[in-house]
N, C-alpha and C positions, 0 to 999 in steps of 0.2 A: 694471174696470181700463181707462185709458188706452189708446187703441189706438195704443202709438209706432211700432212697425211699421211698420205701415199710411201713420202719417203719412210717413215717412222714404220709405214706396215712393211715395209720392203724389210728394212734390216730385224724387226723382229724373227718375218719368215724364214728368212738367211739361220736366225738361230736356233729355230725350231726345227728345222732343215739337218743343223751341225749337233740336233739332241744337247742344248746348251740355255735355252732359253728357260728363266725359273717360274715358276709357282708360288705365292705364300701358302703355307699351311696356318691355320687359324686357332691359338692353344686356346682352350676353356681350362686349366688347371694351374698352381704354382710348376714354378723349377723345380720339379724333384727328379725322381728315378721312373715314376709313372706318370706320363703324361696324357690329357682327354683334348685332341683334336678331331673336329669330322664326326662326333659320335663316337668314337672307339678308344678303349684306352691300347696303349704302347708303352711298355717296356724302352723308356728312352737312353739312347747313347751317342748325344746330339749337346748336351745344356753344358754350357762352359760355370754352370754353379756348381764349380769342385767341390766343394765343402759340404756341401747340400745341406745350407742352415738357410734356404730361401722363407722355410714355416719355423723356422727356431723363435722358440714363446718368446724368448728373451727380445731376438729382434722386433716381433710383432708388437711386443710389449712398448720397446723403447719408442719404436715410431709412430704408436699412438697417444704416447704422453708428450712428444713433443708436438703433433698435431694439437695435441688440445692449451699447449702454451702459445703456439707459433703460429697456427693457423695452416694453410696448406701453402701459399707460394713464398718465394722472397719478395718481391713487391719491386723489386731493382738491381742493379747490378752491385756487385762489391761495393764500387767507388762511392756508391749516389748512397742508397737505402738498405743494400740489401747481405752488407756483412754484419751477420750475427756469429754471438757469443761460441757456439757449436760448428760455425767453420771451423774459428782458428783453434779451438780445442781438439778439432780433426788432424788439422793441421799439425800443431804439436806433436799429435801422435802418430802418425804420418813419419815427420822428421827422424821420431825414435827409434820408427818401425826400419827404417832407411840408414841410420845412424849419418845424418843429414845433420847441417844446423839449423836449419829451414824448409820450410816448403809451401803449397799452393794449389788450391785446386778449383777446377775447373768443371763446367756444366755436361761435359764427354769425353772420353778418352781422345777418339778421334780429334775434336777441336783442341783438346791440349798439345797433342804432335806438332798439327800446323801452326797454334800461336805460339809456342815455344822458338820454335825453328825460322817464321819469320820476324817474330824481335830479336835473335840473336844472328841470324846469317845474313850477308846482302851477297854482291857478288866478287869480293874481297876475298870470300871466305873457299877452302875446300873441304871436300867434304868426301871422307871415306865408308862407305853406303856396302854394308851385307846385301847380294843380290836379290834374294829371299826375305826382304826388312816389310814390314808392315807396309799395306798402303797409304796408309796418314804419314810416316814417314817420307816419303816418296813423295807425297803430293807437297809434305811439307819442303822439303829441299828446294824441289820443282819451282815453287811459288817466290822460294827466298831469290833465285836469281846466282847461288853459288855456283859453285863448278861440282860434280858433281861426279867422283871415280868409282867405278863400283868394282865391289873384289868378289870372288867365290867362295861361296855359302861356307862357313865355316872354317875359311884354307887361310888358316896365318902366318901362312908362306907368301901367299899372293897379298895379304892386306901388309906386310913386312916390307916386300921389293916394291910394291907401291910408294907406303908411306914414306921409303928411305930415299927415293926422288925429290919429296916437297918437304923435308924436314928445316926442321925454323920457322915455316911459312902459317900464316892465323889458320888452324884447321883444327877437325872436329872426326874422331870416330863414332859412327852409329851402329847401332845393331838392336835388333832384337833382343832379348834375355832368354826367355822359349821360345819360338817360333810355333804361329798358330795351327799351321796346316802341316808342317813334321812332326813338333813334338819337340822338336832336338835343343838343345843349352848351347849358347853359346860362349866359351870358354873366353869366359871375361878379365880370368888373371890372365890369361896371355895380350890380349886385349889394353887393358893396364898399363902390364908393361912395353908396351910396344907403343901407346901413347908417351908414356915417361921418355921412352928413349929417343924420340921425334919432336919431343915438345907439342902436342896436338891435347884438345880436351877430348871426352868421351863425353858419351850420352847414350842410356841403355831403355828401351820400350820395354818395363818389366809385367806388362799386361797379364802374361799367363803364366806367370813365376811369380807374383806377390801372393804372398798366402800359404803357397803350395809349395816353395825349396825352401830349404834350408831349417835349422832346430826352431828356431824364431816365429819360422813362416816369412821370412825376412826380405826371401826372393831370390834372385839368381845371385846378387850381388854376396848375400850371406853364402850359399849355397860353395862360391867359391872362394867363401873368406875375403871377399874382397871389398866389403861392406865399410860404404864413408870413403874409398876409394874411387867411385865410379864420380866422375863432375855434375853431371845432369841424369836422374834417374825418376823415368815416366813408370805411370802407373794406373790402371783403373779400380773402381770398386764394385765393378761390373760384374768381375767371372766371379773368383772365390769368395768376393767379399758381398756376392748377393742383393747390390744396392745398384748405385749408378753414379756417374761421374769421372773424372779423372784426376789425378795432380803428380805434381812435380814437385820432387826435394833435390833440395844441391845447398851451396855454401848460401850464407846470407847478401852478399851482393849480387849476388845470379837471383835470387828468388826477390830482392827489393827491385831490382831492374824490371824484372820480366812483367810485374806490378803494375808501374809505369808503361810499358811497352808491348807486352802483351793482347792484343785488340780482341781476343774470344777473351780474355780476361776483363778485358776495360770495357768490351760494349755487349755483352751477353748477359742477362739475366741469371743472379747466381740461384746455386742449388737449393731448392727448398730447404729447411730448416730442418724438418722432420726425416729427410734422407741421408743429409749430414748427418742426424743423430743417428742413426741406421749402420751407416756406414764404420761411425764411431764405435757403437756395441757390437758390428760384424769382427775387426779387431779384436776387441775382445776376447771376443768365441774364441776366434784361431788361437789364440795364442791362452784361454784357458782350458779348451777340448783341445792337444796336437796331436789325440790317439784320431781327431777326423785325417788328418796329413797322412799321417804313420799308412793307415787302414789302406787311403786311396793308392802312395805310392805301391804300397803291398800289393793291392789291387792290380795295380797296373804292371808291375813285373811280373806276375801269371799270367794275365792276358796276352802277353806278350810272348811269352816264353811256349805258351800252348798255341798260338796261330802259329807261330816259325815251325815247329814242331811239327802241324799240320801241313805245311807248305807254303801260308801267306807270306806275301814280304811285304816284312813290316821290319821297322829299325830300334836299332839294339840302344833305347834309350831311358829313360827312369821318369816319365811325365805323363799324364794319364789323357795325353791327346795321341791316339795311336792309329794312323792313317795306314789304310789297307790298299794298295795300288794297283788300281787295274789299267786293263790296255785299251782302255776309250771311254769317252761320255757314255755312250748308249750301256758297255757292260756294267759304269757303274750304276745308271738309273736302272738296270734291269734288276742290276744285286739289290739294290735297295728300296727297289718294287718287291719282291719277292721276300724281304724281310718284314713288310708293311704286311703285306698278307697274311704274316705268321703273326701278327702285333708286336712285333720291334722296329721302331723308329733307329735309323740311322744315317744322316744326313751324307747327299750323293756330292761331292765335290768337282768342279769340272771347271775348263779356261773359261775363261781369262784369271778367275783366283787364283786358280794352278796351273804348272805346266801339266803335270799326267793325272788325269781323273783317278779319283779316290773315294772311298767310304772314309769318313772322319770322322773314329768314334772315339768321344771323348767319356770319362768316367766319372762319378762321382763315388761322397764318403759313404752314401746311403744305399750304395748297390752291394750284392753279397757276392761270394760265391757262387749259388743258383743261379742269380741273373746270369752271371761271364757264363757258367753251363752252358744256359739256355740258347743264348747270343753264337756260344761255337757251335751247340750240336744243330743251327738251322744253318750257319756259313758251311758245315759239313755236306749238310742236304743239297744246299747248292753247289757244291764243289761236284757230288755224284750224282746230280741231274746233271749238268752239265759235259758230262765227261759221255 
């Protein structure tokens, strides 16, 4: 017989070897700013809950009243049993948030990328791919059987002398809207237009931009005025919005197709009832608290401004995912050993998710002042041990 064992021990080694092989940590506490794993609390700068309304009364409220009408599951998928009244009321306000005339959502972010991209791409189709785009992206392309060009991170120079080779032909621009492990916007009115001028659709992954750009909370798309613009525009309710799930707004024929043809839509168990309503009143929040938005960006251009200052390099960007770049796996797990010991949590980033190992510290609306303090005066420590 096979020795699969064996093999599977082999290439863990390989990655414990390469300082790359990960750990769970096990949280006992909500998403906030303090989190309780291992017995210990940590000053966390790790939770993609921007907003930090994970304990907001309101949402606790909403989602125990709709447990007590709904029950805890959906019992089926959309098609069969399992669309209720509080999807499409999500949905509605979804489309508004997007300025969409439709939309659709789905039981993860992730599954939304690949059923999206294999009901609408085969191998007809091309497809201009940001090199740095999401891995749901990528795995979605991959699966559809398109062709698949990929341009450099942000260079709409290169995504231009591409696109102007296959102009006319059935094709689709993808991107990111923030990018998870930079931080950085991808400048979607140039984007836009450089679809309009090719004839090509768009499709923006607004994962770590809905909530958090633009006056709205609208996302990257509002962010560059370019809102109702974009063709196909992804989303979870994951990061800001504190819940779980994903969807997609676009025109009404793209969101009645995808319906039909979507297979994580068509054979997936949809979202509980009571998360939907969750998701519904996170909306809300955002958009009747936008001093949370306001706070965080704020937040995040000091923190920013005082590590450069200091000497990290870090990039000159306005989104409060702010990655710290060091020169191999091992210095980032060492950095982020050494900040565990002070109890600040800051998740160590390393390949294959990335090319150059990083600290990925993301912010929320519930961290002050004091915490960022706190956070530089131990990256300080480390910088003069080190030395």
């Amino acid at each position: 017989m096979f020795p699969y064992d064996e093999m599977f021990a082999s290439h863990l080694n390989s990655l414990e070897t390469k300082h790359l092989r990960r750990k769970l940590i096990t949280v006992d506490s909500p998403q906030d700013k303090f989190l309780f794993f291992h017995k210990k609390k940590y000053l966390s700068f790790g939770s993609n809950s921007y907003l930090g309304i994970a304990q907001h009364p309101q949402l606790l409220k909403s989602g125990r009243k709709a447990l007590q009408k709904w029950g805890t599951g959906s019992g089926g998928s959309r098609l069969i049993t399992g669309n209720y009244s509080i999807h499409e009321e999500l949905e509605r306000k979804i489309a508004s948030l997007k300025g969409q005339e439709d939309a659709l959502v789905f039981p993860s972010g992730f599954q939304t990328n690949v059923s999206v991209l294999n009901a609408i791409l085969n191998n007809e189709w091309i497809v201009f791919c940001d090199r740095l785009n999401h891995a749901s992206l990528l795995d979605g392309i991959r699966f559809s059987g398109a062709k698949i060009i990929l341009y450099k991170h942000i260079d709409m120079n290169d995504l231009e002398e591409k696109a102007k080779k296959f102009s006319g032909q059935k094709g689709i621009i993808i991107t990111d809207g923030v990018f998870s492990m930079d931080g950085d916007i991808a400048p979607l009115h140039h984007i836009v237009e450089i679809a309009h001028k090719y004839g090509f659709l768009t499709m923006v992954d607004d994962a770590h931009g809905t909530g958090i750009l633009g006056d709205d909370g609208g996302g990257s798309s509002s962010f560059w005025c370019v809102k109702g613009l974009i063709d196909i525009e992804m989303g979870t309710f994951s990061k800001a919005f504190a819940s779980e799930g994903g969807f997609v707004a676009a025109r009404k024929p793209i969101i009645e197709y995808l319906r039909h043809m979507a297979r994580g839509f068509m054979f997936s168990t949809a979202l509980p009832p009571h998360v939907a309503a969750i998701s519904l009143k996170a909306i809300e929040i955002s958009q009747k608290e936008p001093w949370r938005r306001e706070k965080l960006l704020t937040l995040s251009q000091k923190l920013r401004q005082r590590l450069k200052i200091r000497g990290w390099k870090v990039f000159d960007d306005i989104t409060p995912i702010i990655p710290l770049l060091l020169s191999s796996p091992q210095e980032a797990l060492d950095l982020a050993s050494f900040l565990r010991e002070k109890g600040i949590f800051v998740p160590a980033i390393r390949p294959p998710a990335v090319k150059q190992s990083r600290l990925r510290i993301s912010l929320m609306a519930t961290h002050t002042e004091e915490d960022l303090d706190r956070l530089v005066e131990e990256l300080d420590a480390w910088k003069n041990k080190s030395l």
